[in-house]
PALO-588607 format. One record per residue: residue number from 1; residue in one letter; z, y, x of N, C-alpha, C, O in turn. Coordinates in steps of 0.1 Angstrom, whole numbers. Layout:
N
[NUM,'a',[Z,Y,X],[Z,Y,X],[Z,Y,X],[Z,Y,X]] ...
//
This chain:
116
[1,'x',[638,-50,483],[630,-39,480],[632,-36,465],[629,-45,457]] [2,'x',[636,-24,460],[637,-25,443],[620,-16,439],[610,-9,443]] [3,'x',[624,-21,430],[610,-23,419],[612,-7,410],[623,-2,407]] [4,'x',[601,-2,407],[601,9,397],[598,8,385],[585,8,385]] [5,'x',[603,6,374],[602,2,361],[588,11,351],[594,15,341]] [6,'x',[579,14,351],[574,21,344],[573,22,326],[569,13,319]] [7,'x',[578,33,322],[574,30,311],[569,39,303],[571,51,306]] [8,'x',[559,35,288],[547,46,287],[554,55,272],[556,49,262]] [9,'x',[554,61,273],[557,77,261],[548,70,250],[536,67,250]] [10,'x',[559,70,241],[549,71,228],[541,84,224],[544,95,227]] [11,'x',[530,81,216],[525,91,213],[532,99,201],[539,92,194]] [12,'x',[531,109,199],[534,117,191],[528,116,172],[518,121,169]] [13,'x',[535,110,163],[530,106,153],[526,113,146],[520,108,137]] [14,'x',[527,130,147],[520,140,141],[504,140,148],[494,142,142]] [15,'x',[505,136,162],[490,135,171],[484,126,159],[476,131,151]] [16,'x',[489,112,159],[479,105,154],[475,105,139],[466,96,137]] [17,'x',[478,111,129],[473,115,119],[456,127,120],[445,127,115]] [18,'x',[462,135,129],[447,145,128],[437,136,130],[438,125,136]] [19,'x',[426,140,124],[414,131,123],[402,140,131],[401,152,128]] [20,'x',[396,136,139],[390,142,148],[375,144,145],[367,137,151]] [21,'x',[371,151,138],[355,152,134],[346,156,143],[343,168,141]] [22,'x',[339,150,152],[330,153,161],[313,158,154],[304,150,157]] [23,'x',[310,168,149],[299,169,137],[289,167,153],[289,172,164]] [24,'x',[282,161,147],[266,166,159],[255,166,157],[253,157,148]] [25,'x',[241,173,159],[230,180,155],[222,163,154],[223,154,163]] [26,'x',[215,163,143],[203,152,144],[191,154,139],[190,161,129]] [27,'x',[182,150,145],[171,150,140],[163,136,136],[159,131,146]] [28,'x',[159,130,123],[153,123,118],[137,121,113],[133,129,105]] [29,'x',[134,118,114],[116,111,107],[119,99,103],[126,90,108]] [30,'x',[110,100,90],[114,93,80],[101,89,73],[96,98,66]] [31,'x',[95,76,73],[81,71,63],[82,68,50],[89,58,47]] [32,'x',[77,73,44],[84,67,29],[68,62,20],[58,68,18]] [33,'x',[70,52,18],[59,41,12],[45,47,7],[45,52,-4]] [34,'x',[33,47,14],[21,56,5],[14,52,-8],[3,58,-11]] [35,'x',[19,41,-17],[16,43,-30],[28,48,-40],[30,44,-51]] [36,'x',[34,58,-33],[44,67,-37],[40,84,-41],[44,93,-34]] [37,'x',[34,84,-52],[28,101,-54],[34,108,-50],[46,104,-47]] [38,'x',[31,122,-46],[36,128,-46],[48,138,-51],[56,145,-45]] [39,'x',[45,134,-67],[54,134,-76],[66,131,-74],[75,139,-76]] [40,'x',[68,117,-70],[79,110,-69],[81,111,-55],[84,100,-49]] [41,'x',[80,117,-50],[83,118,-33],[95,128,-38],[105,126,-31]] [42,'x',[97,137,-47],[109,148,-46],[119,141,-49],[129,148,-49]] [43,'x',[121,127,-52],[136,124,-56],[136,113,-45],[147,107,-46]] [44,'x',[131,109,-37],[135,101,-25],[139,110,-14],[149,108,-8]] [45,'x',[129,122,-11],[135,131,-4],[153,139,-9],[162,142,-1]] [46,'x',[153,140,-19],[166,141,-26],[176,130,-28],[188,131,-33]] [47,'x',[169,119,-24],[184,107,-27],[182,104,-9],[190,95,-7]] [48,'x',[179,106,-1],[182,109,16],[189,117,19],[197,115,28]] [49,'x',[185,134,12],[196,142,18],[209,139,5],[218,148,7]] [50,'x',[212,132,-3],[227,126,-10],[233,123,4],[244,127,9]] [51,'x',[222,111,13],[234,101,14],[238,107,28],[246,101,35]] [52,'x',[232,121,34],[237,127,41],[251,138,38],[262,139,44]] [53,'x',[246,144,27],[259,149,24],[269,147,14],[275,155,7]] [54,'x',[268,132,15],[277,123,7],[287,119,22],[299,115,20]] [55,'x',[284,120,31],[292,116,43],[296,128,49],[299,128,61]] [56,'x',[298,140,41],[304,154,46],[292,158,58],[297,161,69]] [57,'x',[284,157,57],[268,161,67],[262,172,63],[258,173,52]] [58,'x',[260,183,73],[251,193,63],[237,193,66],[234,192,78]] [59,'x',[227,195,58],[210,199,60],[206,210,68],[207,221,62]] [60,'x',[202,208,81],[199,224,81],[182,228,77],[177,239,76]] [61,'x',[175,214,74],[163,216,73],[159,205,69],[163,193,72]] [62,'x',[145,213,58],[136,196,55],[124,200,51],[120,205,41]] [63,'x',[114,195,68],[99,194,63],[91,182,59],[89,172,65]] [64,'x',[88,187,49],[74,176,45],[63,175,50],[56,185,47]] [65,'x',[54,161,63],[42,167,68],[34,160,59],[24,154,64]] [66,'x',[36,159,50],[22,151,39],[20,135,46],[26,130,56]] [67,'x',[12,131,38],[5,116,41],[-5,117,53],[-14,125,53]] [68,'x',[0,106,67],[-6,106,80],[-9,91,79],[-3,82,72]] [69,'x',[-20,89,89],[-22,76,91],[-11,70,101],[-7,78,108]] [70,'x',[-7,60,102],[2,50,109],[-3,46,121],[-14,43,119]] [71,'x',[1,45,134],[-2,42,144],[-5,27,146],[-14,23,153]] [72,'x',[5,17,138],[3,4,135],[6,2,120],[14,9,114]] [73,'x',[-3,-8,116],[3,-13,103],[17,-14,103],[21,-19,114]] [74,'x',[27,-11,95],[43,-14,95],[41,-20,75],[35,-16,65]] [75,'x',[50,-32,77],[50,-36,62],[33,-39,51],[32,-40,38]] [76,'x',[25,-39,61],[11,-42,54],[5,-25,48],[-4,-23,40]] [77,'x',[13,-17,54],[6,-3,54],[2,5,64],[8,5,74]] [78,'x',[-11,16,61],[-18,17,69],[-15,35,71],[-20,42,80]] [79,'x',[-10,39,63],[-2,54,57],[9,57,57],[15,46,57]] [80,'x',[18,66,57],[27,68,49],[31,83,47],[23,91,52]] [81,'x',[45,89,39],[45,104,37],[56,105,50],[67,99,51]] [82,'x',[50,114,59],[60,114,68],[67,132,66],[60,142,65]] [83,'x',[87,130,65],[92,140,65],[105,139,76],[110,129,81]] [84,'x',[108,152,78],[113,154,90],[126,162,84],[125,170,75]] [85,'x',[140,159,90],[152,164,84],[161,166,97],[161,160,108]] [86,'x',[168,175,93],[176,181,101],[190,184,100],[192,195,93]] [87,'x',[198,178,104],[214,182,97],[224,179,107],[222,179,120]] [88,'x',[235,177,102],[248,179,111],[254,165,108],[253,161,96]] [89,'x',[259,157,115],[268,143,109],[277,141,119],[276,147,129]] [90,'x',[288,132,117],[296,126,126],[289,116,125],[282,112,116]] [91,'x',[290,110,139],[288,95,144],[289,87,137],[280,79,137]] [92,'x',[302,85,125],[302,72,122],[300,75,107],[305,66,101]] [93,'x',[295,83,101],[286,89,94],[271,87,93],[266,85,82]] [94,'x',[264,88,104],[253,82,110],[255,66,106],[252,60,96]] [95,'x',[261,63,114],[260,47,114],[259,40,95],[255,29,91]] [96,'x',[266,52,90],[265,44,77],[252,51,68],[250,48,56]] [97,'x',[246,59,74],[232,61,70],[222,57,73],[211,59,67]] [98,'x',[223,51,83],[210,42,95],[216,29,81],[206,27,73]] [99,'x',[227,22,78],[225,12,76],[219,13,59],[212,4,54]] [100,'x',[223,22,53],[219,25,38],[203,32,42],[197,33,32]] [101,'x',[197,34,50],[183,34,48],[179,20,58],[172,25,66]] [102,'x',[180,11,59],[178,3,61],[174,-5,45],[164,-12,43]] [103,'x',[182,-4,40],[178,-14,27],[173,-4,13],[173,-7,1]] [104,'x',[170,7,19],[161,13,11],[146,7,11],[139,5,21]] [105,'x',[141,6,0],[129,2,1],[116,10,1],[105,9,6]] [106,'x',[121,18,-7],[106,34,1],[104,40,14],[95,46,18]] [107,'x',[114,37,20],[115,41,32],[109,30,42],[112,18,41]] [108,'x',[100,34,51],[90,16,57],[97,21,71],[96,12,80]] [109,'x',[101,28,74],[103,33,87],[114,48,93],[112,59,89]] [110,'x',[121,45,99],[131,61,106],[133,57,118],[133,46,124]] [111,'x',[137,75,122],[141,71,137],[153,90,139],[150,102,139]] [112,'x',[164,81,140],[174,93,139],[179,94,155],[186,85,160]] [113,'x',[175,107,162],[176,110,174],[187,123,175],[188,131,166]] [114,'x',[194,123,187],[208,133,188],[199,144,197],[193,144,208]] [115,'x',[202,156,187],[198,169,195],[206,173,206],[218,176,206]] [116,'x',[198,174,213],[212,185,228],[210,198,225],[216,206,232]] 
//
C-alpha cells in the first residue's frame, strides 16, 4: 500500500509581519481611595486615562459619580470616589492595565468588562 507524504506550505513571510490589532469597546469602574479630596481626584483620574492611551487606547468617555458608600468594607474603607470610563483597547493592552492598576494604590478596587 503506498503512503501519501503530506507536507505543510510555509507561511508567507510578508503574512507574518502585519500586526493584527483587534481594538475592543470596554467599560471600567474604578474606586479610588476616600481620603482623597476632591481636588486631587483630577490627576488620578488623568494618570488612568495615561495608562490607557499610553497602550494606543482611545477614551470615549469619563464619568465621575462622586463619593458612594461601599457595599463591603474593601481595604478598611467604608467609601470611595466611584468613576466610570469608557474606551477602546486591544486585549493585550488590557492585560497590561489590569496589571498597572493593580499596584496602584489609590485605586482600592476595578472591574474592566467587554462591551458587545
Amino acid at each position: 500500500m503506498a503512503t501519501k507524504r503530506v507536507t505543510k506550505k510555509a507561511a508567507p513571510k510578508a503574512a507574518a509581519k502585519v500586526e493584527v490589532t483587534n481594538f475592543r469597546d470596554y467599560e471600567m469602574v474604578y474606586v479610588v481611595r476616600p481620603d482623597i479630596s476632591d481636588d486631587n481626584l483630577d490627576p488620578i483620574v488623568e494618570k488612568t486615562s495615561q495608562l490607557i492611551t499610553s497602550r494606543g487606547g482611545t477614551i470615549s468617555g469619563i464619568e465621575r459619580w462622586g463619593k458612594r458608600k461601599l457595599a463591603y468594607p474593601i481595604k478598611h474603607f467604608t467609601e470611595g470616589h466611584y468613576v466610570l470610563a469608557r474606551f477602546k483597547l486591544s486585549p493585550a493592552g488590557n492585560k497590561e492595565l489590569e496589571a498597572n492598576l493593580q499596584i496602584t494604590e489609590e485605586i482600592i478596587r476595578f472591574l474592566i468588562v467587554v462591551k458587545d
